[in-house]
Structures are given as structure tokens and as C-alpha cells.
N, C-alpha and C positions, 0 to 999 in steps of 0.2 A: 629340303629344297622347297617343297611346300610352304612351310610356314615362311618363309622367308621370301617368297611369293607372295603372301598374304598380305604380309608386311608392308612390303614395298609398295602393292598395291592401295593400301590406305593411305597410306604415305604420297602420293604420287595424284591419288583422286583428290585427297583434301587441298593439295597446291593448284590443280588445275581449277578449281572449284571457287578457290579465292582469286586468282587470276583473270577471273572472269566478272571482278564486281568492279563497279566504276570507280569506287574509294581504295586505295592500298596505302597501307603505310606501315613501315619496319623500322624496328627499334633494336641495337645488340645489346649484351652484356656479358661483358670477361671476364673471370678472374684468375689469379694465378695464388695456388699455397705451398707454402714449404713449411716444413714441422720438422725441427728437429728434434730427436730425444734423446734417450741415454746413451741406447745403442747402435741408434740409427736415424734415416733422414729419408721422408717421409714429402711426396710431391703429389699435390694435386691441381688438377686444370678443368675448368669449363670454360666452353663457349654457349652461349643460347643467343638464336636469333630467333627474333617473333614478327608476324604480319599480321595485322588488323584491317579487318574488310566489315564495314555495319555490320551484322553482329554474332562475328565470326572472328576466334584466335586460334591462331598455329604457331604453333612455339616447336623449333629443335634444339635440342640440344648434346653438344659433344661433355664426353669427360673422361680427361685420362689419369694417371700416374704416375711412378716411378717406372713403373713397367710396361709404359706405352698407352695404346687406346684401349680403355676401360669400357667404355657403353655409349650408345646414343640412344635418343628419346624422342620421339614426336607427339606431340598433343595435340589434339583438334575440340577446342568448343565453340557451340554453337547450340543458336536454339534452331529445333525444332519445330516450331511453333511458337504462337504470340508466350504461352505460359510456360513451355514444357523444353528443356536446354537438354543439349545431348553431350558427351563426352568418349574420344576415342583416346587409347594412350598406347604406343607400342615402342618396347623396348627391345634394342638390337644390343647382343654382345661381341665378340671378335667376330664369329663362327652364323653367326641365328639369329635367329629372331627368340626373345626370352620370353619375351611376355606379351599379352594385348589383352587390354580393359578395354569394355565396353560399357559404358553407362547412360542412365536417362534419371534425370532427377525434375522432382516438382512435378509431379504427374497428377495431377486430383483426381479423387477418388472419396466420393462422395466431398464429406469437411475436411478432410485428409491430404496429404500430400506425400508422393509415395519414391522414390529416388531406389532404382536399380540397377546392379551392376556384375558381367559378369565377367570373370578372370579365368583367362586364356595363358597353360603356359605349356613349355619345353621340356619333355622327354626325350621319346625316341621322333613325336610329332608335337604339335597340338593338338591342345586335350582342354577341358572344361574343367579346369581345377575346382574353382569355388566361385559361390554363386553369394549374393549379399541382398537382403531388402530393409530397406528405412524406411519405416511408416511416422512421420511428422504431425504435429500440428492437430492432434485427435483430442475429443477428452475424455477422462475415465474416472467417474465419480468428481463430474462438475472440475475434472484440475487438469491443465495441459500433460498431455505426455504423449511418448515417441515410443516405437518398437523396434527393435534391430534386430537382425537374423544371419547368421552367416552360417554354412554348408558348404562345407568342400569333403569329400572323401566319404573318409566313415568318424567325420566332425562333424557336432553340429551345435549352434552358441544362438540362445535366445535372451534376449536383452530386453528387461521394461522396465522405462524411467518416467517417474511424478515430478511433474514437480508442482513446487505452492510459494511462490515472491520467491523469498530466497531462502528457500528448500528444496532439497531434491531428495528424492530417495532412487534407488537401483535394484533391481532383483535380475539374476544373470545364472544361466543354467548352461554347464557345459556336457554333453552328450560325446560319449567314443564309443563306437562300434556299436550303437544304440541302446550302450549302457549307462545310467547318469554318473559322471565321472568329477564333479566342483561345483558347487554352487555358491552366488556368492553376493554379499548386502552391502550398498554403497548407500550410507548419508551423507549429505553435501551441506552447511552452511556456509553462505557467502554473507559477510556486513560488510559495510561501507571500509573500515580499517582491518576488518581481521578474517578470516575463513577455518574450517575447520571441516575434516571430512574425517569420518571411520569407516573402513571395506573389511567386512568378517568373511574369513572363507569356511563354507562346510564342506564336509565330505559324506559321502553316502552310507553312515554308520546307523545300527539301531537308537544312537540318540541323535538325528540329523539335527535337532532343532536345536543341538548346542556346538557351537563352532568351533573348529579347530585351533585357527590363528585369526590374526586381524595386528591390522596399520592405522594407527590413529595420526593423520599429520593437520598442524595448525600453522596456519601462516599469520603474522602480525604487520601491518605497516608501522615500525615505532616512529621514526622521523621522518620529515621529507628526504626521500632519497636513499632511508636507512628501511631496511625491513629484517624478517627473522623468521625462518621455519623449521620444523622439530618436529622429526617423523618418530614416531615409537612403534616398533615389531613386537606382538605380545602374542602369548598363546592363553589358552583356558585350560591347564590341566585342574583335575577336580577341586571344586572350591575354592576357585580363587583367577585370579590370571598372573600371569607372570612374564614380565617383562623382558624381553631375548636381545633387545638393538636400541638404541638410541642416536639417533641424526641429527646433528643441528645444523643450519646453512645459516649466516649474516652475510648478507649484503651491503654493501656502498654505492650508491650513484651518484657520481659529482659530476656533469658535466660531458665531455666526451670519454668519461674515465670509469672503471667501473672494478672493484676490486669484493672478493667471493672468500670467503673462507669455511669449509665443510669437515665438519668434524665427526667421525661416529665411537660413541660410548659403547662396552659392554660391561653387562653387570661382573663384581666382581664381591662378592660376599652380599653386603649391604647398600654398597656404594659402586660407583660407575668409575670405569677407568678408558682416558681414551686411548684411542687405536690407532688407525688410520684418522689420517685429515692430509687438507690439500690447500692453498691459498692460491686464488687465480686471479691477476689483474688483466684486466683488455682495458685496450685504450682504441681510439678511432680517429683518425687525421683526414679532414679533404683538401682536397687540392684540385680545383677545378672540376672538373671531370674524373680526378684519378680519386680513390677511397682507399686508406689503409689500415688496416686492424692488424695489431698486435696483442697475443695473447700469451702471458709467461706463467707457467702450471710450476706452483713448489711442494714437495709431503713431506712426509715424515723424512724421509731418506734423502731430502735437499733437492735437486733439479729433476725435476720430470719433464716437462718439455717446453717449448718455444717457438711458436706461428709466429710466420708474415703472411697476410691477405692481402693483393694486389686486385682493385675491383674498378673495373670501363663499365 
């Protein structure tokens, strides 16, 4: 009862609050999906309406299913302050109120910019799940980089990312029950046609400094329109590494049309054999006001399923 109190209460201040500004103006948007699949048929529905008031948005939104009303959502942003935007977000289920964020992003701090948030959710009450901090815009050894942090429970994730043009690096530390429980190294190359990232995971062994597993994925643009990515799953057992998955994705873009096909390899003696894959075309129609996306998913096993999006 409370939290659901809480709720409404935000919910009900941020309406009267824009109601009160000389400017109002409201925009909707519908859409309606059906999915069908092998063995069944699959509906979804949102409504969002939004009102803008200088420089303040509230957006609600409904969405249900095959089983009725699924959730609703309210968002309120707004600054603050000339520099400092604040953000509320509370979501209701049939029953409750599920969730409610609180956030304040762009905060300076000293050369820094500091964005916090904290996440409110449903047990037997609300309760103070998990708490988040994004430290922005700092530098560390003359190069830009950001700090992330999140805490909820007896988790807790520290995150700090370099970067240098078009470099990044990551170092990511995960903490359970305040024991180190993953750690983990992201490099990032972005060029103009092609990108390439490797993420090594450790674990808290007497040799940490040598990693477990790691995903090496490379994206290529080859054509206009045409591109190509190829993820690889490997591990390091001693002396060597050895290769466990292979991913490829090509894409097509023509137009309002857009056709996918994802295949994954596993080794098979010397050679790779594939497994699973899937070919998905969407396509996109307007008509005035009305937008229609169609999307038909095929695998190995022939028909997997088939969307219509109806979008106001």
C-alpha cells in the first residue's frame, strides 16, 4: 500500500507541476504487435503519451499482452538547474508499484561530471535495491575517462574506461559478498570501416594475470549497405588458446528492407562445422501517419516466427 502511495504520488506531483507552465504540448504513440510462432501467437500493445512544458518531459506509458495489462511507466525529466537534469521513473505492475529510479546526472564536480542514481524496488515493500555512480569527463594520465560503479546487495561492479581517438580500453572488477568474484579487460578499436573489440574474463585464481575465456568480435563495413561481424568464444587452456564458438552475422540494407543472416560454427576436429543459424528479413512501410514493420525469422528447422508492427 505504501509503495503504491509513493508512486502515485510522483506520478500525480510531476502532472500538476507541468500543468502549471504557460507552454503544454502533447504528442501520442501506439503501436500494436502480433508474433506468431511455431507454437503459438504472441501479442503486444503500447500506448505512450508525452507532455512537454520548457524544459520538462513526462511520458506514460501503457503495455500489455496476450494476457492483458502487462505494466505502466511514468517518466519525468527535468532540469534541475541551468547545468544539473534530474530524472524520476516509476513503474506499476497489475498489483504495485515495481520499481522507482531516481536519478540526477551532470553534476560537476570539480572537471568531472558526476550522474547518480538510485533504484527503488518491490518485495514485501520498497527497499533500496541498488545504488549506481558515473563519474564522466575526468582525465587519467592526460587521456579522457569515466568511472562506473554499481552496488546493490552484497554486489558490487567497478568499472574504468581510457580512452585515446579511437581506443578504449576497460578494467571491470566484480565483488559478491565482498569477495572478488570476475574481473574483466575490454579493448575497443573503432576505424572509419571496421571495429574490433577483445573482453578477457579473469577469475580469482593463483595465476589471475592469465585469463580464463575471452570474445574477440570484429565488425567490417564491406559494401554500402552490406556489412559483416564474427564473434570468436576462446579460452587459454595452457599454452595456447583454443577456440570454443564462432559467430558470423552479414547483413543487407536496401532501402526500407533489411535482410540478417547469423550463423554459429563449432569446432569440429580441425575444421568448423555449422550449427545453429537463422535468416531474418524486416521490411518497413509508411503510410501517412500509420508505420508498418514486418519481420519473418527462418533456422535451421524452417519457420520460427513472424511479426506485424502497427505504429501511430
Amino acid at each position: 500500500m505504501f509503495s503504491r502511495f509513493i508512486g502515485v504520488f510522483i506520478m500525480l506531483y510531476a502532472a500538476i507541476a507541468l500543468a502549471g507552465t504557460a507552454e503544454l504540448s502533447l504528442t501520442e504513440d501506439f503501436w500494436a504487435k502480433t508474433t506468431l510462432k511455431r507454437d503459438k501467437i504472441e501479442l503486444d500493445t503500447s500506448l505512450a503519451l508525452s507532455l512537454s512544458a520548457d524544459k520538462s518531459d513526462l511520458d506514460f506509458t501503457w503495455k500489455g499482452d496476450e494476457n492483458g495489462f502487462s505494466s505502466f511507466k511514468t517518466v519525468l525529466e527535468t532540469e534541475l538547474s541551468e547545468d544539473i537534469g534530474g530524472r524520476v521513473e516509476v513503474l506499476f505492475d497489475a498489483e504495485k508499484v515495481e520499481s522507482i529510479k531516481l536519478k540526477e546526472y551532470d553534476f560537476p564536480i570539480f572537471e568531472a561530471y558526476l550522474d547518480l542514481e538510485t533504484y527503488f524496488k518491490h518485495k514485501d515493500d520498497l527497499y533500496l535495491y541498488q545504488v549506481s555512480l558515473d563519474l564522466d569527463e575526468f582525465t587519467l594520465a592526460r587521456l579522457p575517462a569515466s568511472l562506473d560503479l554499481v552496488r546493490r546487495e552484497e554486489y558490487l561492479r567497478i568499472k574504468l574506461t581510457i580512452d585515446r581517438e579511437v581506443d578504449s580500453i576497460s578494467l571491470q572488477g566484480i565483488w559478491k559478498k565482498g569477495t572478488l568474484y570476475e574481473g574483466k579487460t575490454t579493448f575497443d578499436h573503432n576505424g572509419e570501416a571496421w571495429s574490433i573489440k577483445e573482453v578477457l574474463i579473469f577469475k580469482p585464481t593463483p595465476s589471475i594475470l592469465h585469463p580464463e575465456k575471452g570474445t574477440l568480435t570484429l565488425d567490417r563495413d564491406i559494401l554500402d549497405g552490406l556489412s559483416a561481424k564474427i564473434t570468436c568464444d576462446h579460452t587459454f587452456p595452457t599454452g595456447g588458446i583454443e577456440v570454443t564458438k564462432l559467430i558470423s552475422t552479414v547483413k543487407l540494407e536496401r532501402g526500407e528492407f533489411d535482410l540478417t543472416w547469423k550463423g554459429t560454427f563449432s569446432p569440429v576436429g580441425t575444421a568448423f562445422s555449422l550449427g545453429d543459424y537463422d535468416l531474418t528479413l524486416a521490411a518497413e512501410a509508411k503510410l501517412n501517419d500509420l508505420t508498418v514493420n514486418t519481420v519473418l525469422k527462418l533456422d535451421e528447422d524452417g519457420f520460427a516466427s513472424f511479426s506485424v508492427k502497427l505504429s501511430l
